[in-house]
C-alpha positions as CSV (number, residue, x, y, z in Angstrom):
1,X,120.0,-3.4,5.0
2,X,118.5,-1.6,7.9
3,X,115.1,-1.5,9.6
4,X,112.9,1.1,8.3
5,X,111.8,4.0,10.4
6,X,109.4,6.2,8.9
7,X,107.8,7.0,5.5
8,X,105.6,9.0,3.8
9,X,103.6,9.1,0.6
10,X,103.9,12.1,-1.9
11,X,100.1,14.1,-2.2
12,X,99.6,12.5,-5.4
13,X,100.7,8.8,-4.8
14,X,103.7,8.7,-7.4
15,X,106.4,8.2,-4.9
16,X,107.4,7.1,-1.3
17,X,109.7,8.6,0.8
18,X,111.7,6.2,3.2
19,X,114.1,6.9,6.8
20,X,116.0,3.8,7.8
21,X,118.9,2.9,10.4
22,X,121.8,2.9,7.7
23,X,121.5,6.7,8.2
24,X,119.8,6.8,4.7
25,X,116.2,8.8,3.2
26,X,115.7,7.3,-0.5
27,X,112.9,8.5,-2.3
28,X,111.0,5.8,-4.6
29,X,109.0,6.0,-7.6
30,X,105.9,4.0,-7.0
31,X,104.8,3.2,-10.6
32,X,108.7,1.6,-11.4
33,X,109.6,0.4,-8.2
34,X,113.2,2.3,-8.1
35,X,114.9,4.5,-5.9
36,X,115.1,8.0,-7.6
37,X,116.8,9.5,-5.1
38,X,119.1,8.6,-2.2
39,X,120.7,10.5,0.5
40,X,123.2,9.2,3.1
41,X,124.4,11.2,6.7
42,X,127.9,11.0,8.0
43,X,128.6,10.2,11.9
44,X,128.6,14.4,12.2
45,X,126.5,14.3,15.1
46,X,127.8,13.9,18.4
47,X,126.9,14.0,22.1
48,X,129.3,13.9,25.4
49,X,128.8,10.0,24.9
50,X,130.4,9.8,21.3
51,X,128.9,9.6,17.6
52,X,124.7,10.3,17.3
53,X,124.2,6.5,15.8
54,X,120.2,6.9,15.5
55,X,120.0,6.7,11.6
56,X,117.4,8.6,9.8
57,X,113.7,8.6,12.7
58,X,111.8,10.9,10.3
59,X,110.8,11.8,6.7
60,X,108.1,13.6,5.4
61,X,106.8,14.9,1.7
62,X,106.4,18.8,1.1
63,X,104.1,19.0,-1.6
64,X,104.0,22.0,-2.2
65,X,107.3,22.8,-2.4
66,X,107.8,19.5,-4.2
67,X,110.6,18.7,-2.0
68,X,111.8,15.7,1.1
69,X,111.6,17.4,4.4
């Protein structure tokens, strides 16, 4: 497992939105402790140097939209 980069807390405190280095945002329910969700990014990303290798720097909750940003 990877270092964690960013997370983020839903309005109402029912789940927790992660960004790590494996290139991965999960979304976790707070109340049971899983992972409801979990999306992964493919080496698509690249620069004159090669692959984009950064993992996932940034999450956040839309509320309103009730959806991971």
């Amino acid at each position: 497992m990877q270092e964690i980069y960013s997370l983020d807390f839903s309005r109402d405190g029912r789940f927790l939105v992660s960004g790590s280095g494996d290139k991965s945002a999960r979304v976790w329910d707070i109340e049971k402790g899983t992972c409801v969700f979990d999306l992964r990014i493919e080496d698509f990303l690249h620069n004159e140097h090669g692959p984009v290798d950064a993992g996932i720097t940034s999450v956040a909750c839309k509320s309103s939209l009730g959806s991971v940003i």
